[in-house]
Backbone as CSV, one residue per row, in Angstrom:
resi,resn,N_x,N_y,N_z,CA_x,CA_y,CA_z,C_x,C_y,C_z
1,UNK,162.700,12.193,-26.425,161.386,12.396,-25.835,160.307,11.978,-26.831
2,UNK,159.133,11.386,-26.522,158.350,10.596,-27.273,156.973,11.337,-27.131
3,UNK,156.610,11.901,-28.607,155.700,12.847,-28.861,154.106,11.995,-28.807
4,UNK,152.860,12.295,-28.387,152.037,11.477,-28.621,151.033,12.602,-29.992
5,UNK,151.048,11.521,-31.070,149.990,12.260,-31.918,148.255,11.813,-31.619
6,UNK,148.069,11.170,-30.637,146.478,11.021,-30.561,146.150,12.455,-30.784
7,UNK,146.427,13.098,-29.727,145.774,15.066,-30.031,145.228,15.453,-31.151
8,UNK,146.629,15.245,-32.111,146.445,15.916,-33.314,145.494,15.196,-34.135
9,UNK,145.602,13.808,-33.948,144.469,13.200,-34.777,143.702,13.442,-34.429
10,UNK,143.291,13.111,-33.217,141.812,13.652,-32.838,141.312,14.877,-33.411
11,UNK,142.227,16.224,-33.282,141.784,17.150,-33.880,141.606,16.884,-35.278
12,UNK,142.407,16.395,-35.848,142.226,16.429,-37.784,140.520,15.558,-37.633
13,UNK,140.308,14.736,-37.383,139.078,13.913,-37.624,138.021,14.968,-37.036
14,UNK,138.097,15.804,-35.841,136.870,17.184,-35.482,137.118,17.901,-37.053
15,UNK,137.973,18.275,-37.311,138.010,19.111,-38.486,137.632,19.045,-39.656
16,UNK,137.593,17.239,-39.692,137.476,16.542,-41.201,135.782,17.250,-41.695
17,UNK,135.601,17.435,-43.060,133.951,17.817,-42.727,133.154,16.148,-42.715
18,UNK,131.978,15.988,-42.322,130.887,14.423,-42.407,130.858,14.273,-43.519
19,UNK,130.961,12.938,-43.509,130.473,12.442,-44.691,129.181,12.752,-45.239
20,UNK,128.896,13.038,-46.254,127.412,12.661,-46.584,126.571,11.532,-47.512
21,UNK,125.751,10.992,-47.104,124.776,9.676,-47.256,124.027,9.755,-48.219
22,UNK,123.883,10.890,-47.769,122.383,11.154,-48.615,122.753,11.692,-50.207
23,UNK,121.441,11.281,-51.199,121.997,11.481,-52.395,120.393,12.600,-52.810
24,UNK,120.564,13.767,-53.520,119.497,14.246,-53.821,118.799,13.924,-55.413
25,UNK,117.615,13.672,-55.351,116.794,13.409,-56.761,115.814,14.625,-56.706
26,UNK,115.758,14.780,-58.560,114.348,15.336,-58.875,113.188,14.882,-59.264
27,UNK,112.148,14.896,-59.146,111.627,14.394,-60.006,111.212,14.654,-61.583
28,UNK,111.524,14.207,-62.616,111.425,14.478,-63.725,110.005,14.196,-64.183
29,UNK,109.632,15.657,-64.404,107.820,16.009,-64.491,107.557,15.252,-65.802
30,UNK,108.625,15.124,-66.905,108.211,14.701,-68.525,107.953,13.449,-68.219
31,UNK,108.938,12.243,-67.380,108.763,11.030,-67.391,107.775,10.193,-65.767
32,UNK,107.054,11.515,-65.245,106.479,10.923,-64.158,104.840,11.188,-64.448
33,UNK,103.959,10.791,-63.308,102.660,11.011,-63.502,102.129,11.043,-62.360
34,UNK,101.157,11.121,-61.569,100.009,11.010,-60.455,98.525,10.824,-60.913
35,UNK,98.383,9.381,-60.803,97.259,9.111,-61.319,96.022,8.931,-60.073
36,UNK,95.008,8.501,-60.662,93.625,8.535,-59.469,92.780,7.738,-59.607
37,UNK,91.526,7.087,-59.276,90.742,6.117,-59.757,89.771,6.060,-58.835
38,UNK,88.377,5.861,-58.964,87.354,6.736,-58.296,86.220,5.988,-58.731
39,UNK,85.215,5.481,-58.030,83.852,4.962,-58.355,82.987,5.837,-59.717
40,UNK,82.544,5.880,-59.964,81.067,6.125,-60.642,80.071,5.856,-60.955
41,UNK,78.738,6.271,-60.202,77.707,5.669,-60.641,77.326,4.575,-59.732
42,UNK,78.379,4.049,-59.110,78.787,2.369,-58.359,78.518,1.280,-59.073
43,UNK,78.911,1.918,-60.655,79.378,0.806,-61.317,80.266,0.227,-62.546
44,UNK,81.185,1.665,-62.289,82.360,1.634,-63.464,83.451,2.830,-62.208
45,UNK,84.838,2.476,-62.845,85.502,3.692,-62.125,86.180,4.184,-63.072
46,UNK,86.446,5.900,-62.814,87.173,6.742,-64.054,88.352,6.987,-63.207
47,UNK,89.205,6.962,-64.299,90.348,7.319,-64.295,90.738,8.348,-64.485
48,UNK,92.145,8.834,-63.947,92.581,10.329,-64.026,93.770,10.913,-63.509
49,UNK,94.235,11.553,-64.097,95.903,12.113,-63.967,96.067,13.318,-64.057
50,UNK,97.014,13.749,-63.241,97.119,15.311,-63.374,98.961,15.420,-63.873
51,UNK,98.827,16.631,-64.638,99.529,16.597,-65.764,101.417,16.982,-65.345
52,UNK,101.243,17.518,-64.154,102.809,18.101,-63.774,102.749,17.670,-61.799
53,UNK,103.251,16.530,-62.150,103.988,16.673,-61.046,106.104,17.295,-60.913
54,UNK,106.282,17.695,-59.734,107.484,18.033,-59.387,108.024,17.574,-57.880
55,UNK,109.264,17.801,-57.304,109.555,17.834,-56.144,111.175,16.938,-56.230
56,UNK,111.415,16.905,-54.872,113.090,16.038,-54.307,112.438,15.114,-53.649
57,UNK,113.586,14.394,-53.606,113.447,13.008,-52.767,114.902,12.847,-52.320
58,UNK,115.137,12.544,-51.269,116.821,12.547,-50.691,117.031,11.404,-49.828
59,UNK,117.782,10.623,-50.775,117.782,9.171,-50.194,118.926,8.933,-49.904
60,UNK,118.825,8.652,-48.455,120.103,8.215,-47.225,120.631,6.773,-47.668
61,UNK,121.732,6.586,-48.204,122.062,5.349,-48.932,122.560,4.426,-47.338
62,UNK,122.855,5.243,-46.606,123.531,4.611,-45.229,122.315,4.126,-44.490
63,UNK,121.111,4.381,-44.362,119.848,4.610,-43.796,119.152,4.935,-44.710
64,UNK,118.186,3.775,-45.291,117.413,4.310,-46.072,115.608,5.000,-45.113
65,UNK,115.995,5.133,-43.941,114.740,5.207,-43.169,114.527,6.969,-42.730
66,UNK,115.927,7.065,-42.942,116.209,8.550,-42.698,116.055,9.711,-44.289
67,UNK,115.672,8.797,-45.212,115.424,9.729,-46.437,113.934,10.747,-46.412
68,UNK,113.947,11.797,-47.270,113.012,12.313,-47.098,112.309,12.724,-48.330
69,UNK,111.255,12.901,-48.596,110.296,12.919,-49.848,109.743,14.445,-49.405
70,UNK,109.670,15.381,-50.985,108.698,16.445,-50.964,108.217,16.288,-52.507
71,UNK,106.990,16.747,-52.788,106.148,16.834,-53.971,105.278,17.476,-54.040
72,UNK,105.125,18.197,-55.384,103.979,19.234,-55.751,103.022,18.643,-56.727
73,UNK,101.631,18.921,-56.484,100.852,18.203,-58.126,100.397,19.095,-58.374
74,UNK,100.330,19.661,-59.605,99.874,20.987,-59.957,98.029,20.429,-60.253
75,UNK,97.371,21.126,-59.481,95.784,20.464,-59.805,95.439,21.144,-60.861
76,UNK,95.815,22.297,-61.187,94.899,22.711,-62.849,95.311,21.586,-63.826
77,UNK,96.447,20.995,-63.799,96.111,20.399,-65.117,95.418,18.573,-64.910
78,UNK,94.705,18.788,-64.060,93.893,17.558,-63.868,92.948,16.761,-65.268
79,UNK,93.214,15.838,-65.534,92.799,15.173,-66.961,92.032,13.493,-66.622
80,UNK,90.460,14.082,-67.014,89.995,12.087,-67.057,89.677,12.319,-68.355
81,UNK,90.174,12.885,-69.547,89.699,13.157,-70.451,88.360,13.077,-71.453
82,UNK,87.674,14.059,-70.416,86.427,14.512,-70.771,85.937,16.049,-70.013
83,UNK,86.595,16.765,-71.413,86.519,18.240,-70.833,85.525,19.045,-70.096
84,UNK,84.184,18.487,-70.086,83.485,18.884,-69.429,83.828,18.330,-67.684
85,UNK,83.968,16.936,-67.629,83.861,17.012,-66.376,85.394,17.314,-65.674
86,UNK,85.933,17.369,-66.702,87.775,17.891,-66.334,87.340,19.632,-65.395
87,UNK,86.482,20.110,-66.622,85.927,21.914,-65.871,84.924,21.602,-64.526
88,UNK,84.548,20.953,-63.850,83.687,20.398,-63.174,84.422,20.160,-61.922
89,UNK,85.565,19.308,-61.900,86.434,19.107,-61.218,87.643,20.340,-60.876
90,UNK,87.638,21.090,-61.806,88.095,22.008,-61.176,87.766,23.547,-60.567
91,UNK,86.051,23.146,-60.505,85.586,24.198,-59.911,85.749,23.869,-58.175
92,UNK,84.610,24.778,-58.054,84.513,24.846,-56.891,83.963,23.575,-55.686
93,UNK,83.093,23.001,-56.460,82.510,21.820,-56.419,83.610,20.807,-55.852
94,UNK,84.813,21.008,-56.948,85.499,19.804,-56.353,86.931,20.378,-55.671
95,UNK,88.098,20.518,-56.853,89.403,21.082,-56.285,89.624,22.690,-56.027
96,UNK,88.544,23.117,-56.906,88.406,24.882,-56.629,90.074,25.300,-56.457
97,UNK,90.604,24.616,-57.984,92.157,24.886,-58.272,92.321,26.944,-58.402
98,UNK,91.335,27.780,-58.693,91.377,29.479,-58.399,91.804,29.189,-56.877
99,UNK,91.657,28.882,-56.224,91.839,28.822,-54.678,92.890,28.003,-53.999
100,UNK,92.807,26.684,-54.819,93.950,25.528,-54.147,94.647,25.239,-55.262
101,UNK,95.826,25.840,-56.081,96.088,25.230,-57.074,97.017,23.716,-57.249
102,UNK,97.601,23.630,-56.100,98.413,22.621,-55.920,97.980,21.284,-55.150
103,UNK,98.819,20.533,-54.957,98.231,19.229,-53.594,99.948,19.231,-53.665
104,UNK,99.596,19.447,-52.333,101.721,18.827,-51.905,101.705,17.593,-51.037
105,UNK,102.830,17.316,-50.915,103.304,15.434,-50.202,104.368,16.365,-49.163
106,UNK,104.758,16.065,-48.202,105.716,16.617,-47.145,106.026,15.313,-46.305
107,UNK,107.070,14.153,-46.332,107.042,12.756,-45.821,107.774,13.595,-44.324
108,UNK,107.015,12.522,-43.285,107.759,12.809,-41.917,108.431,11.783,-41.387
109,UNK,108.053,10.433,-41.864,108.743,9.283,-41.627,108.914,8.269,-42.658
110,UNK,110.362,7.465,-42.773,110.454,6.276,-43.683,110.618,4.950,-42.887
111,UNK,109.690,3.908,-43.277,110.142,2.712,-42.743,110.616,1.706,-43.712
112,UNK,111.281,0.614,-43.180,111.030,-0.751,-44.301,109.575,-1.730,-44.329
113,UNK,109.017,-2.390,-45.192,108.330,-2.919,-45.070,108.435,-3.789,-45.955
114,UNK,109.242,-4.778,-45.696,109.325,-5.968,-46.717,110.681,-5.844,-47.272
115,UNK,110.298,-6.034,-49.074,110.988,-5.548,-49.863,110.624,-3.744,-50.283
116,UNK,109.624,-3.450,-49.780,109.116,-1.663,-50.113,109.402,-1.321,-48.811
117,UNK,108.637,-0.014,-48.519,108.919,0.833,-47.851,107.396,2.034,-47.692
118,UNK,107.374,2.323,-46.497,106.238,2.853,-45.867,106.630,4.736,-45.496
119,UNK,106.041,5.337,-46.663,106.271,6.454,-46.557,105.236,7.191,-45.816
120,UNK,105.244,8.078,-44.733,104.379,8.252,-43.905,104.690,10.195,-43.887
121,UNK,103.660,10.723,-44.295,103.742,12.300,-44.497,102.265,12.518,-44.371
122,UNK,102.427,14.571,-44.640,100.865,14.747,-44.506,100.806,15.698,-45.997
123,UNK,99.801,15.249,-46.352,99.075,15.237,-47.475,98.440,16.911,-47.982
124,UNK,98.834,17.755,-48.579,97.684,18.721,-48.338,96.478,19.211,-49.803
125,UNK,95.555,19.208,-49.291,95.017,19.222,-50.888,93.722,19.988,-50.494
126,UNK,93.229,20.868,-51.060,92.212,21.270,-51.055,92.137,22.412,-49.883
127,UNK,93.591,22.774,-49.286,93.435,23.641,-48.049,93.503,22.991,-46.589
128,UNK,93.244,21.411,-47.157,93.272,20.582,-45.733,94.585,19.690,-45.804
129,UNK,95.285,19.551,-44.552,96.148,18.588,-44.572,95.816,17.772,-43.918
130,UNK,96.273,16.678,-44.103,96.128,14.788,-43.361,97.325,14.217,-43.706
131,UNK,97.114,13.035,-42.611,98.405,11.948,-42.461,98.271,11.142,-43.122
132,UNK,99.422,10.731,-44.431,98.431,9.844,-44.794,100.062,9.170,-45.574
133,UNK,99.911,7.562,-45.642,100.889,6.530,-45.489,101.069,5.684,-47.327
134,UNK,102.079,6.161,-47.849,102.114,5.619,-48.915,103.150,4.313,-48.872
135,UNK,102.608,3.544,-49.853,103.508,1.956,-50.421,104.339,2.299,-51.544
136,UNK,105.722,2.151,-51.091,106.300,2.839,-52.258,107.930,1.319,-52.723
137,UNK,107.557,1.514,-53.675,108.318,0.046,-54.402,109.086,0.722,-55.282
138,UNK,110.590,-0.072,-55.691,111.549,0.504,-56.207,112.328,1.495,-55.607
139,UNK,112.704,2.587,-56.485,113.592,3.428,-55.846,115.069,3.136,-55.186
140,UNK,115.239,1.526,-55.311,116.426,1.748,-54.682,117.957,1.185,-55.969
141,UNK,117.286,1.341,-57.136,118.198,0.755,-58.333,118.786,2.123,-59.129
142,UNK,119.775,1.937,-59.244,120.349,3.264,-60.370,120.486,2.977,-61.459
143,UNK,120.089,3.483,-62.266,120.601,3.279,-63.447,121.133,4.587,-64.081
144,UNK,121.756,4.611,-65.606,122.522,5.909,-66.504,121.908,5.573,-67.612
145,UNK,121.343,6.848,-67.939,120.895,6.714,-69.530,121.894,7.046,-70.526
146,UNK,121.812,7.269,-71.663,122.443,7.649,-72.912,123.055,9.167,-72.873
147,UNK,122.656,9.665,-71.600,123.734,10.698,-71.557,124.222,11.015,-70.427
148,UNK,124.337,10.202,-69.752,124.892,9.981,-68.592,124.489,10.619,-67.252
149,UNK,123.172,10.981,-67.345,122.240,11.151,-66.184,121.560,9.855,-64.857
150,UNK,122.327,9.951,-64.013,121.970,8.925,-62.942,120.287,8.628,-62.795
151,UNK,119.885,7.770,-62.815,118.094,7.336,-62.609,118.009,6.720,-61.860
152,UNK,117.121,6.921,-60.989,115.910,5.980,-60.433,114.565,6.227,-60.895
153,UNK,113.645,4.934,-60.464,112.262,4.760,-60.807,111.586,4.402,-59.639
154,UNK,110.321,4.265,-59.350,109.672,3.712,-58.967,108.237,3.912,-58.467
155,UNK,107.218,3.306,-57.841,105.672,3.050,-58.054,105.444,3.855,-56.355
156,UNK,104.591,4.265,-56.002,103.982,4.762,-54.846,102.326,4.525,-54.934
157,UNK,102.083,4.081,-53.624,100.259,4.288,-53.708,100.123,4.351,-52.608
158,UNK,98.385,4.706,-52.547,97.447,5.024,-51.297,96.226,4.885,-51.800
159,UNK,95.743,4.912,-50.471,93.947,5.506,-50.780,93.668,6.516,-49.684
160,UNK,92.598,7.243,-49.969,92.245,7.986,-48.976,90.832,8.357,-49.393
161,UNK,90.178,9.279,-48.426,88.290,9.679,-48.567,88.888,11.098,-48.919
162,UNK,88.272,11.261,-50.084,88.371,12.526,-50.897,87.526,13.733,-49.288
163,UNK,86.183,12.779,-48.518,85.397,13.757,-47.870,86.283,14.218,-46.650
164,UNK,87.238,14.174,-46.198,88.673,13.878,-45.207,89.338,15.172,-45.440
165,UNK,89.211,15.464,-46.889,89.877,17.086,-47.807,88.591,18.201,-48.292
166,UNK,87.435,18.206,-47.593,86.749,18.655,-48.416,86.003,18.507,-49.207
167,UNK,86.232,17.424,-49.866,85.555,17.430,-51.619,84.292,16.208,-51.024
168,UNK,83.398,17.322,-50.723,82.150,16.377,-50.485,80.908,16.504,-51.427
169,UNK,81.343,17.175,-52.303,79.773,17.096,-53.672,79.850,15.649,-53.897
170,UNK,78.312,15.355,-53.792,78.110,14.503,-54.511,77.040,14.408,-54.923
171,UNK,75.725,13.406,-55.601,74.776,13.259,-55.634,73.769,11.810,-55.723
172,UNK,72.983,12.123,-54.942,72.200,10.749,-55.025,71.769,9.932,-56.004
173,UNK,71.669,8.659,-56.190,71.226,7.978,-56.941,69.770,7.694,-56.809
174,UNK,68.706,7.346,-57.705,67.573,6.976,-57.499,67.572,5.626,-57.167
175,UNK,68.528,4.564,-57.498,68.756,3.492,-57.553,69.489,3.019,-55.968
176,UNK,69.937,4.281,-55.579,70.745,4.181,-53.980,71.980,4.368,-54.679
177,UNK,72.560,4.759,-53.463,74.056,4.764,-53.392,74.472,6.370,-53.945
178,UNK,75.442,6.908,-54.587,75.766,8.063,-54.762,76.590,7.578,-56.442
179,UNK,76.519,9.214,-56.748,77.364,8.942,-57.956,78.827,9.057,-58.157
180,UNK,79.015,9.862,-57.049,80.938,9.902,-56.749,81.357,9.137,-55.503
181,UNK,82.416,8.181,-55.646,82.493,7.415,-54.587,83.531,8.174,-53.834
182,UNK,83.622,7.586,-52.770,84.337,8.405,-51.570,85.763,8.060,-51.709
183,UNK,85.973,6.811,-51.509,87.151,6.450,-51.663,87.926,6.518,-53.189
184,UNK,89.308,6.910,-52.900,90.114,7.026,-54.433,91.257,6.754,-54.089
185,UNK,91.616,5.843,-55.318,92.736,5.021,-55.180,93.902,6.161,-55.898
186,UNK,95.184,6.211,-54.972,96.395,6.965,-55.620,97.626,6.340,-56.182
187,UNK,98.159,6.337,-57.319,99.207,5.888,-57.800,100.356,7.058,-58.292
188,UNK,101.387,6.730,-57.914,102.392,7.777,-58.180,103.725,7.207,-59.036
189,UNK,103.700,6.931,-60.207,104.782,6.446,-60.863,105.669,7.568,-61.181
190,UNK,106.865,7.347,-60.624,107.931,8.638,-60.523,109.464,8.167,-61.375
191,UNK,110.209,9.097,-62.131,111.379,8.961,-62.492,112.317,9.831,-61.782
192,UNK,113.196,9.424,-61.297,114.406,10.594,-60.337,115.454,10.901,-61.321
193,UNK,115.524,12.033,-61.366,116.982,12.204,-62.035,118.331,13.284,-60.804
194,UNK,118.964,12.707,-60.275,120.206,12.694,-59.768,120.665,13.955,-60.228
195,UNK,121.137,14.718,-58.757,121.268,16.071,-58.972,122.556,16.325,-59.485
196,UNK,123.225,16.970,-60.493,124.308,16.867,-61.162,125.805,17.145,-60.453
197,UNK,125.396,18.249,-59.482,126.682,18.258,-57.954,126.552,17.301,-57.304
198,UNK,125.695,16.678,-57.128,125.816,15.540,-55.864,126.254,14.262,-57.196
199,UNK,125.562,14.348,-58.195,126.515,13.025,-58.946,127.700,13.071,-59.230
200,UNK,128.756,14.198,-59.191,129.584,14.164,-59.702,130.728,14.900,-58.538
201,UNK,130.257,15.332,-57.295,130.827,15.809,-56.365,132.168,14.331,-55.815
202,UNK,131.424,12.857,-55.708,132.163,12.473,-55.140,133.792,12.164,-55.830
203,UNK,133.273,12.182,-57.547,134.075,11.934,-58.478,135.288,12.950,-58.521
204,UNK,134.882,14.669,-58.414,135.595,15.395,-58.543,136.757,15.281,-57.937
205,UNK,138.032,15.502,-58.680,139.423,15.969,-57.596,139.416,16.873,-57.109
206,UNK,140.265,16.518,-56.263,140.446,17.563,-55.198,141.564,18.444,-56.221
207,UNK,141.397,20.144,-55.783,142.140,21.026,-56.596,143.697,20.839,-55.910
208,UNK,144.565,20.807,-56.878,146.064,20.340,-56.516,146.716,22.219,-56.306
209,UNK,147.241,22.453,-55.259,147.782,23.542,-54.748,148.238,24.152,-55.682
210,UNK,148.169,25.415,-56.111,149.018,25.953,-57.065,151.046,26.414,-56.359
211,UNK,151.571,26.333,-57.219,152.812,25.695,-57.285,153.505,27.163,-56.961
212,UNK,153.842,27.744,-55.728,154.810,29.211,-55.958,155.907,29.269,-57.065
213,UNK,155.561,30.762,-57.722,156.329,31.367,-58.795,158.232,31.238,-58.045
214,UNK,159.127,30.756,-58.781,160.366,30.891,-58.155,160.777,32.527,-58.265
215,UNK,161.783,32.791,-57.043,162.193,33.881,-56.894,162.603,34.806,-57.925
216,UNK,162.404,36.092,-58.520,163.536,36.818,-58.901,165.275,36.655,-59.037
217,UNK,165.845,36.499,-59.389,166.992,36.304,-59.645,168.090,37.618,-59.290
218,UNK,168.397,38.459,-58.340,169.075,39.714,-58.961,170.204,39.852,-59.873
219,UNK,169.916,41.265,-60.063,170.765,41.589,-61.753,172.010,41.771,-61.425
220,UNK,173.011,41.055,-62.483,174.455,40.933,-61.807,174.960,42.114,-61.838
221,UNK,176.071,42.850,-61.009,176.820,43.893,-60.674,177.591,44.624,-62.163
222,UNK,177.453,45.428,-62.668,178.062,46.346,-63.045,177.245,45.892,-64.696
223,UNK,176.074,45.244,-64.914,175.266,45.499,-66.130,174.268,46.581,-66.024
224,UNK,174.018,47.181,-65.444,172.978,48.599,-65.420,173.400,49.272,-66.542
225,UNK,172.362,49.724,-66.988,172.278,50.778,-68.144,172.850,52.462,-67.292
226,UNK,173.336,52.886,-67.965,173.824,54.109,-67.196,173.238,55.667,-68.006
């Protein structure tokens, strides 16, 4: 009689667990930055970086459209290095960091666009959130450093109207125009470092069954202690 195993396969493959695609990153706050760039005057622009960024990024190697981005910028340590207007900026006036200390990234969609890629999330900063679409290049190269930590790199930008979040101080010029410009350019140069279970999960063996102890032997007939 002729057994059919489709069944059972079928069942072993329901049982098997999914594969997974996706690979998780951190971002490494020592080797990353979030920088800014901003009119003045309307006729020089200052520059400026805030000092700790953090967050994951989980990139679908099967689908890179299905990956997903989260990020924190810590706004107190905001730096155009010039301490006065560094305290200026973080009053109330501008990020009113006592109140909003962070700006987070939350991506809702990935596309391709080219050779980059069109990261599309909402933005929150200042208490307000918006939609707002970053250009993001690299990210898709690995590399291992000197101690064998998996890397990626790569560049992100935007622009957006600071007045969109709130931050509408400004002041007039006698000459026209204003002294803080509206628009500010965002750059996000990021390093990933590769989460140490997911780098090394696929590598691991599988644990080999432990081996049953052989039986007892019984004690031959007429050696008992009496």
């Amino acid at each position: 009689m002729k057994l059919s195993l489709k069944p059972a396969v079928a069942a072993l493959v329901l049982a098997a667990p999914m594969v997974a695609f996706g690979a998780e990153f951190e971002i490494d706050s020592a080797h990353s930055s979030a920088n800014f760039a901003v009119k003045h005057m309307m006729v020089s622009t200052v520059r400026g970086s805030f000092g700790k960024t953090t967050g994951k990024i989980n990139i679908d190697e099967k689908d890179i459209t299905k990956s997903t981005v989260e990020a924190v910028i810590d706004a107190t340590t905001i730096n155009t290095n010039e301490p006065k207007r560094d305290e200026h900026l973080r009053a109330p006036d501008f990020f009113d960091v006592a109140k909003y200390p962070t700006i987070t990234f939350k991506s809702t969609k990935v596309e391709k666009a080219g050779e980059n890629l069109k990261v599309m999330g909402d933005l929150t900063m200042h208490g307000v959130t918006k939609p707002v679409t970053l250009t993001a290049e690299g990210f898709t190269t690995e590399s291992k450093d000197p101690w064998g930590n998996i890397k990626r790199g790569g560049v992100a930008t935007t622009k957006i109207n600071r007045k969109d979040f709130g931050l509408t101080y400004n002041a007039a010029l006698e000459t026209g125009g204003v002294a803080v410009g509206e628009e500010v350019s965002i750059t996000l140069d990021l390093e990933l470092n590769k989460k140490k279970e997911a780098a090394g999960a696929a590598a691991a063996p599988a644990a080999k069954p432990a081996t049953p102890a052989a039986p007892a032997k019984p004690a031959a007939k007429g050696t008992g202690t009496k």
